[in-house]
C-alpha positions in Angstrom: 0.0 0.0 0.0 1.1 3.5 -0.7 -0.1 6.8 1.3 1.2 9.9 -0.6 0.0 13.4 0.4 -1.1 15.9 -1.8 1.8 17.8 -1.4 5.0 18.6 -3.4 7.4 17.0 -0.9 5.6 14.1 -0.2 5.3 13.4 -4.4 8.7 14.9 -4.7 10.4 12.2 -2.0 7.8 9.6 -3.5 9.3 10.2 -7.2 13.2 10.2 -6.1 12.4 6.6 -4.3 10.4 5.8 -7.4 13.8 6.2 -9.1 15.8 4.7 -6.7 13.7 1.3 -6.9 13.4 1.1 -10.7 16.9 1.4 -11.0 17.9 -1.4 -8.1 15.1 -3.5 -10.0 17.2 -4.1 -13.0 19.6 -6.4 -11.0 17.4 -7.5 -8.4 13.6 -8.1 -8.3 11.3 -5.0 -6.1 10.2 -7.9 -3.8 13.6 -9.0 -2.7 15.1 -4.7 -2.4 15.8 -4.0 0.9 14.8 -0.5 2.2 18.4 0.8 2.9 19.5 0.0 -0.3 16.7 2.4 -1.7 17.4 4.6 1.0 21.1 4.9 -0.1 19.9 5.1 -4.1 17.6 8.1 -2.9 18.7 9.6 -0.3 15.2 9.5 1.4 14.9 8.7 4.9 13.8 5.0 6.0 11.3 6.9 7.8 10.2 9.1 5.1 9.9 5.5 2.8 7.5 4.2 5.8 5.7 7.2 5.8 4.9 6.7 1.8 5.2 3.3 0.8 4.8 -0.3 3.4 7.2 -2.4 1.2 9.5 -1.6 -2.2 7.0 -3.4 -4.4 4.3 -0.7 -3.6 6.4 1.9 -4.7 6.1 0.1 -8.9 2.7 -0.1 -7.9 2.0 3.3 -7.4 3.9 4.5 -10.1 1.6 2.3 -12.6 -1.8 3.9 -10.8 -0.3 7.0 -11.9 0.6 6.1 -15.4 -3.1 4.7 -15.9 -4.6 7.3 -14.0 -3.0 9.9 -16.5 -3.9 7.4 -19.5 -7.5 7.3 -18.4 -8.0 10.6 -18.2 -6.5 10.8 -21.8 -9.2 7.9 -23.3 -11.4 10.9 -24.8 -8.8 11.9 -26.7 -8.3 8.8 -28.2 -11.1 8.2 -30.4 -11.5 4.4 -31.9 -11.3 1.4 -30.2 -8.1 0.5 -32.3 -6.7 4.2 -31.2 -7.7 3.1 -27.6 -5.5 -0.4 -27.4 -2.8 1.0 -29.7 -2.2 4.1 -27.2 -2.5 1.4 -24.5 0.0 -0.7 -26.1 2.5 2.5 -26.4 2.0 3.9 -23.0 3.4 0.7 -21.4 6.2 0.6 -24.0 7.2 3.6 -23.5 7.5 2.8 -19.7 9.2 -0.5 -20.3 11.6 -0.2 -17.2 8.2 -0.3 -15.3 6.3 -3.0 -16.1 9.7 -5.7 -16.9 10.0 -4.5 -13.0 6.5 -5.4 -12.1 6.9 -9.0 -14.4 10.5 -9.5 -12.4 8.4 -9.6 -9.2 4.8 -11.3 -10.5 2.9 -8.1 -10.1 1.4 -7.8 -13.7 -1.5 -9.2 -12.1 -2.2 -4.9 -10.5 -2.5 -4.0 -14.6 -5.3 -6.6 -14.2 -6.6 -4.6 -11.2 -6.2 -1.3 -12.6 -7.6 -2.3 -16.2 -11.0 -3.8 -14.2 -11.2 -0.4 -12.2 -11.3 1.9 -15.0 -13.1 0.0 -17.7 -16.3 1.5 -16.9 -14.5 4.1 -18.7 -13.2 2.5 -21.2 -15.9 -0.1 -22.4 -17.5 2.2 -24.5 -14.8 3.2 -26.3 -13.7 -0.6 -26.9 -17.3 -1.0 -28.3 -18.7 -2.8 -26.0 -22.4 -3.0 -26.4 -24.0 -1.6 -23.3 -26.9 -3.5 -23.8 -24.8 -6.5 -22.5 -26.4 -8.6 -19.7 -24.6 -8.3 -16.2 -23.0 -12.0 -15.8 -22.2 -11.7 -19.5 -20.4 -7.8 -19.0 -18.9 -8.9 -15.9 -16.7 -12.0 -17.8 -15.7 -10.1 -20.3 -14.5 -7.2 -19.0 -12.5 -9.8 -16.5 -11.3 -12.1 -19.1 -10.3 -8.7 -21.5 -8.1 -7.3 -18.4 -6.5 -10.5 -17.9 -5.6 -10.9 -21.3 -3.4 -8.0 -21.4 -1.0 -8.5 -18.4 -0.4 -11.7 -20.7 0.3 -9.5 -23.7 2.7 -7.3 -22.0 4.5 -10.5 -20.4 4.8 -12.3 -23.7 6.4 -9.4 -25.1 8.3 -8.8 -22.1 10.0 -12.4 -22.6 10.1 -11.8 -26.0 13.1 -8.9 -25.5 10.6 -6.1 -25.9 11.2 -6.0 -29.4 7.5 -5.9 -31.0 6.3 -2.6 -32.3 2.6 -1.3 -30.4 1.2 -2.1 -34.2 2.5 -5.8 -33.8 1.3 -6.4 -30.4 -1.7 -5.0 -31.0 -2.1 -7.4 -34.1 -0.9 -10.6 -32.1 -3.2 -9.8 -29.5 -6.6 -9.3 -31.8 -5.2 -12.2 -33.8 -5.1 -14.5 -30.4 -8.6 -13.2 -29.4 -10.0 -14.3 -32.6 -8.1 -17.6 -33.1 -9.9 -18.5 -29.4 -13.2 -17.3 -30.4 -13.0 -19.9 -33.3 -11.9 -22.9 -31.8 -14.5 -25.2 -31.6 -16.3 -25.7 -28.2 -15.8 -28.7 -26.0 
């Protein structure tokens, strides 16, 4: 859990630990950080880390609430559904450092979280018919945030080198290759 004030020291100390663990987190996996080795990256005090963050794994998760906070305030900007995943696909790869942190440690599974919180927002804009019954709404907008912790992993493992435009292909294609198989 993270508790960050409203205030520019708080979110100023809160960013330089930010920092601090993404960097460590390229040798060594957030979960296994220990909170004077950040302390020593950012020269913030241990209390000051207590204060903002309970363990070094809630500091990657806060920073991806703010990265899909900003991106969901962005979503009427976007336009098509296509637009929509494409800028989704971008934002993460563009904060790359981020989320290979968050797969290091097993915590893809918060993209999950955040994707379910927010799709209320979004499921319009993905085309989703609103006219959807509840149980029916309900599994897909679970089985649709799932999905793309799995996309970001695969290309995670695969060196990050796919473009947005490929993932985005490889991960319509994949839906669509499921929704033909035959059922059991």
């Amino acid at each position: 859990m993270y508790h960050i004030a409203n205030d520019p020291r708080a979110r100023k100390s809160a960013e330089l630990i930010a920092q601090s663990v993404l960097a460590l987190s390229k040798n060594k996996p957030a979960d296994r950080l220990s909170i004077a080795a950040i302390q020593r990256a950012s020269s913030v005090s241990r209390s000051t880390f207590y204060r903002l963050f309970d363990i070094p794994v809630d500091v990657l998760l806060w920073q991806m609430d703010q990265l899909f906070a900003g991106f969901v305030r962005e979503l009427p900007k976007q336009g098509t559904r296509k637009a929509v995943l494409f800028s989704f696909f971008q934002t993460i790869m563009e904060h790359a450092e981020l989320f290979a942190a968050l797969e290091k440690c097993n915590r893809l599974d918060a993209l999950a979280q955040n994707h379910r919180r927010y799709f209320k927002d979004m499921g319009s804009l993905l085309g989703i018919p609103s006219q959807l019954e509840e149980a029916s709404r309900e599994y897909l907008i679970d089985i649709m945030s799932y999905l793309l912790p799995v996309a970001i992993s695969t290309w995670i493992h695969r060196g990050q080198k796919d473009t947005p435009e490929e993932v985005y292909h490889y991960f319509w294609q994949s839906i669509r290759t499921i929704a033909n198989l035959d059922a059991l």
